[in-house]
mmCIF file of the C-alpha atoms, coordinates in Angstrom:
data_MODEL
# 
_entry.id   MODEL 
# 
loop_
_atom_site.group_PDB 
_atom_site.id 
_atom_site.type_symbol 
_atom_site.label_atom_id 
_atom_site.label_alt_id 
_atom_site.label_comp_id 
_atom_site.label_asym_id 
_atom_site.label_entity_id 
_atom_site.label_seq_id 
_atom_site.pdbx_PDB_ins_code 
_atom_site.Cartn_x 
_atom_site.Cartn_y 
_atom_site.Cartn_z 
_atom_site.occupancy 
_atom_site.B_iso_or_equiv 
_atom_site.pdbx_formal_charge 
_atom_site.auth_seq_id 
_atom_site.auth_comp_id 
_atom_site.auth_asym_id 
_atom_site.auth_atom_id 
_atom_site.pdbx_PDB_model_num 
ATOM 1  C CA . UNK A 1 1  ? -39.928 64.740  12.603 1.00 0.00 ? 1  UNK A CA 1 
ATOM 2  C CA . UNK A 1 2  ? -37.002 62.876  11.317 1.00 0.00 ? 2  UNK A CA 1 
ATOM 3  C CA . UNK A 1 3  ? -36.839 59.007  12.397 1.00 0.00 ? 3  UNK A CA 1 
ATOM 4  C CA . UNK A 1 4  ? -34.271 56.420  12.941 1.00 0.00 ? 4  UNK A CA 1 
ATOM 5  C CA . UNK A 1 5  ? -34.061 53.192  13.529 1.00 0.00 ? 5  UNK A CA 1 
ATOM 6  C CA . UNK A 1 6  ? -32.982 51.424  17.253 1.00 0.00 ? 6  UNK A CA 1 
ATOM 7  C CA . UNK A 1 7  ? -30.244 49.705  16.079 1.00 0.00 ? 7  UNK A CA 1 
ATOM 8  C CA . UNK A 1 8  ? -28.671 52.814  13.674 1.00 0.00 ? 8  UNK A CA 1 
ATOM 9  C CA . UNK A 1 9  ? -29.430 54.785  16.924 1.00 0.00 ? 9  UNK A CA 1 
ATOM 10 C CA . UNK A 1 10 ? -27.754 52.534  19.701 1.00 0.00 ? 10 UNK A CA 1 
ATOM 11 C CA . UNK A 1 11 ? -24.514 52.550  17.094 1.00 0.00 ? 11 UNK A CA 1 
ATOM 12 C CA . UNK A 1 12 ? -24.455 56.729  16.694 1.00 0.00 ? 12 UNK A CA 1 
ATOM 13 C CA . UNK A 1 13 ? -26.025 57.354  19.926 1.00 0.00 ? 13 UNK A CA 1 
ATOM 14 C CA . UNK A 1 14 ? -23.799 60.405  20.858 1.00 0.00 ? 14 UNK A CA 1 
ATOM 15 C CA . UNK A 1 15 ? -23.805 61.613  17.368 1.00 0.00 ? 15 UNK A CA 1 
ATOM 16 C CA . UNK A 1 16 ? -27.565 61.867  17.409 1.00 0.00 ? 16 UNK A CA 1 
ATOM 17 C CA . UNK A 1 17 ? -28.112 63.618  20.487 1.00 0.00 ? 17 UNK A CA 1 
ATOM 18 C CA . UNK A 1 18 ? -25.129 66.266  18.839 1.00 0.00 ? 18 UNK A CA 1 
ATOM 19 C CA . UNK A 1 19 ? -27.588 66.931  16.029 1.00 0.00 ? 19 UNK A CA 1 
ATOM 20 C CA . UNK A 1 20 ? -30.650 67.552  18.153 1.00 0.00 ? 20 UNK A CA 1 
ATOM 21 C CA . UNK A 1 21 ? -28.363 69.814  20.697 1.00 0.00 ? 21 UNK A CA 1 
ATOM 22 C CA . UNK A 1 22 ? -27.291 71.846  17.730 1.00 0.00 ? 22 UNK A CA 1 
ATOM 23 C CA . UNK A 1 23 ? -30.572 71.871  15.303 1.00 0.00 ? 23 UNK A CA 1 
ATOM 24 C CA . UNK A 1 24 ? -33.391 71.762  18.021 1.00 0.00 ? 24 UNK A CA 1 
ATOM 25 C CA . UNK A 1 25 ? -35.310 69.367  16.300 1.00 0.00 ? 25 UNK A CA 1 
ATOM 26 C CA . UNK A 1 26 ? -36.104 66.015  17.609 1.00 0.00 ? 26 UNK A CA 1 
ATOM 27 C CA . UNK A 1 27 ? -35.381 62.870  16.543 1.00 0.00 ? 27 UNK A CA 1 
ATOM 28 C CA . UNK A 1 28 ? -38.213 59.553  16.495 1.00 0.00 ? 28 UNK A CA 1 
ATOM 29 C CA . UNK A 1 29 ? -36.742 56.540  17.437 1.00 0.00 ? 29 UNK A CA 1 
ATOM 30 C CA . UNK A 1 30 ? -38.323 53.235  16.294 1.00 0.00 ? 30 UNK A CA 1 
ATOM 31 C CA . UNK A 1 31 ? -38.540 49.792  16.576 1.00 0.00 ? 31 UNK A CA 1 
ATOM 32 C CA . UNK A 1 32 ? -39.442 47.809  13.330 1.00 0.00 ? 32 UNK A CA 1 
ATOM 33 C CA . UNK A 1 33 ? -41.415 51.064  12.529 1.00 0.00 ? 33 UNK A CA 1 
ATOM 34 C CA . UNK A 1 34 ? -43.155 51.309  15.424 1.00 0.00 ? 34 UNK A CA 1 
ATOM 35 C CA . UNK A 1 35 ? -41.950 54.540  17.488 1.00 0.00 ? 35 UNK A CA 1 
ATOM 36 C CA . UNK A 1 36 ? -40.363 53.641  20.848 1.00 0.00 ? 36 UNK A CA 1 
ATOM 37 C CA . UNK A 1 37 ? -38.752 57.070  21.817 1.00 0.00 ? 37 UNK A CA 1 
ATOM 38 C CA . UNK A 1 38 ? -38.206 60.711  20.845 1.00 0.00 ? 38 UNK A CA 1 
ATOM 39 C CA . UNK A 1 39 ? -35.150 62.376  21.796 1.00 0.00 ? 39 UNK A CA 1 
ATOM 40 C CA . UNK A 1 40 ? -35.911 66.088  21.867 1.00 0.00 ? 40 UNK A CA 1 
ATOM 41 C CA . UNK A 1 41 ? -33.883 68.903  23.095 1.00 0.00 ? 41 UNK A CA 1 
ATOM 42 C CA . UNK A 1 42 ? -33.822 70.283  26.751 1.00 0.00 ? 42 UNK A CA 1 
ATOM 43 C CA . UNK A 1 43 ? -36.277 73.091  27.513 1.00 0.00 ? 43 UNK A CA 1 
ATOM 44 C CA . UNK A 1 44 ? -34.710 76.257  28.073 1.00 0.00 ? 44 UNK A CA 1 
ATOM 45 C CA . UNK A 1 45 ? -33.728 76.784  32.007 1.00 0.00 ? 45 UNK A CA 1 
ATOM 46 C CA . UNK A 1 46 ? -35.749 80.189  33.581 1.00 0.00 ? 46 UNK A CA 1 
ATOM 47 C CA . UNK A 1 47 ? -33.196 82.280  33.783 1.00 0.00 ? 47 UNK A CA 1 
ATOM 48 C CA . UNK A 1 48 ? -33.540 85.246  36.715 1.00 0.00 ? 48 UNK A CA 1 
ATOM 49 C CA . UNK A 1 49 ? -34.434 89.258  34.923 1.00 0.00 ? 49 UNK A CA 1 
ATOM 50 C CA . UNK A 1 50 ? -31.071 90.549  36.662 1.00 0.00 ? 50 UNK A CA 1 
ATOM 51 C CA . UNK A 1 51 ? -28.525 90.078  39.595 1.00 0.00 ? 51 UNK A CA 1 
ATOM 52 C CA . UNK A 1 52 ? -30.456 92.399  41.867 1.00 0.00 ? 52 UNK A CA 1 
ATOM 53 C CA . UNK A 1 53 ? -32.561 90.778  44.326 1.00 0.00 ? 53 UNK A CA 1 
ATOM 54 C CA . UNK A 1 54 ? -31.093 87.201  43.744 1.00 0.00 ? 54 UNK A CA 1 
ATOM 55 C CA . UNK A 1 55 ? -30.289 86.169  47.166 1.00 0.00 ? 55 UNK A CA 1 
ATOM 56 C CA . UNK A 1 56 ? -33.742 87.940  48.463 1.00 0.00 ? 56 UNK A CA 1 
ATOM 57 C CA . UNK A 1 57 ? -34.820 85.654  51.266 1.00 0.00 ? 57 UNK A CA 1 
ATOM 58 C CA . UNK A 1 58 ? -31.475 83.907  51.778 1.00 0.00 ? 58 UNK A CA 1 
ATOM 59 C CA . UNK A 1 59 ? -29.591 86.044  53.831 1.00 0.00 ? 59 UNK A CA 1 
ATOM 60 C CA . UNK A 1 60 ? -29.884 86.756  57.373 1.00 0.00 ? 60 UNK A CA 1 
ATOM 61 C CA . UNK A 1 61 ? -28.838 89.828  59.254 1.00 0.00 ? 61 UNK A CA 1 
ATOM 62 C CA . UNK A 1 62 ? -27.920 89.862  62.599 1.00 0.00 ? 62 UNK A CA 1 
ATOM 63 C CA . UNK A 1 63 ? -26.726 93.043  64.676 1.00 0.00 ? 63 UNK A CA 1 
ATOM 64 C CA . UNK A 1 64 ? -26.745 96.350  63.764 1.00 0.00 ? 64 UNK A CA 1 
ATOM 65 C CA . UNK A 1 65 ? -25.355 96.726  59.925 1.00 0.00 ? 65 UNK A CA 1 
ATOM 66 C CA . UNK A 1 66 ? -24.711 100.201 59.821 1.00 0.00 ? 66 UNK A CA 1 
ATOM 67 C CA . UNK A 1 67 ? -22.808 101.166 62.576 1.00 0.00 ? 67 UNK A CA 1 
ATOM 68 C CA . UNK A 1 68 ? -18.750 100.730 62.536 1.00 0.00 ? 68 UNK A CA 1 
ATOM 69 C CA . UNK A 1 69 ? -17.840 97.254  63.790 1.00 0.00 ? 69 UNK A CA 1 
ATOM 70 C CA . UNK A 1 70 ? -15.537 98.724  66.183 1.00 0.00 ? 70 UNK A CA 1 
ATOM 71 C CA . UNK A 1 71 ? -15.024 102.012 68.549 1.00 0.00 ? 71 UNK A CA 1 
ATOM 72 C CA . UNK A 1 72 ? -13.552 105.585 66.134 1.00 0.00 ? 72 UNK A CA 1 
ATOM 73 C CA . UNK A 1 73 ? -11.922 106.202 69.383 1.00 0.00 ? 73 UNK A CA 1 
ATOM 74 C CA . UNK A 1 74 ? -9.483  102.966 68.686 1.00 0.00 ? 74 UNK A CA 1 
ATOM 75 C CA . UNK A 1 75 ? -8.411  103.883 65.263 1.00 0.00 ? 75 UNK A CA 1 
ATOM 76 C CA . UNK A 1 76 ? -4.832  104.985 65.553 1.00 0.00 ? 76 UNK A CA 1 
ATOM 77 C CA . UNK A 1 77 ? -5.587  107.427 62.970 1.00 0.00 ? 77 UNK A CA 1 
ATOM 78 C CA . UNK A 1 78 ? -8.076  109.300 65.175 1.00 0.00 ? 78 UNK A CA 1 
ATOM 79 C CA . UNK A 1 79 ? -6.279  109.187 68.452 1.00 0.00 ? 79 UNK A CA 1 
ATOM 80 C CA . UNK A 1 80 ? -3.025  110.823 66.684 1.00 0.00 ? 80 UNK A CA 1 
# 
């Protein structure tokens, strides 16, 4: 694990975390050799196996979902 010292750090903060974001591997920080932090790279969010079945248990159906939402008999194209 590669190490750096607090003050080199606090000067190339952003460039640091850059280099663990793009190589993965993390970086010691220390104090006067002693090791105060590590700044590793974010674990990898769970991702879901597809779209299908996504919003299982967040939807709500009310009425009936199959029938038309309105009468055939008043479409205009049925009455002609």
């Amino acid at each position: 694990m590669e190490e750096i010292a607090i003050s080199k750090f606090k000067a190339t903060c952003l460039a640091v975390l850059e280099r663990v974001r793009q190589t993965g591997r993390p970086i010691r920080v220390t104090r006067f050799g002693v090791p105060v932090a590590e700044v590793v790279p974010p674990s990898v969010p769970k991702r879901p196996s597809g779209w299908l079945g996504c919003m299982r248990g967040r939807v709500e159906i009310k009425g009936d979902i199959i029938a038309p939402a309105v009468d055939p008999g008043d479409w205009e194209v049925v009455r002609d």
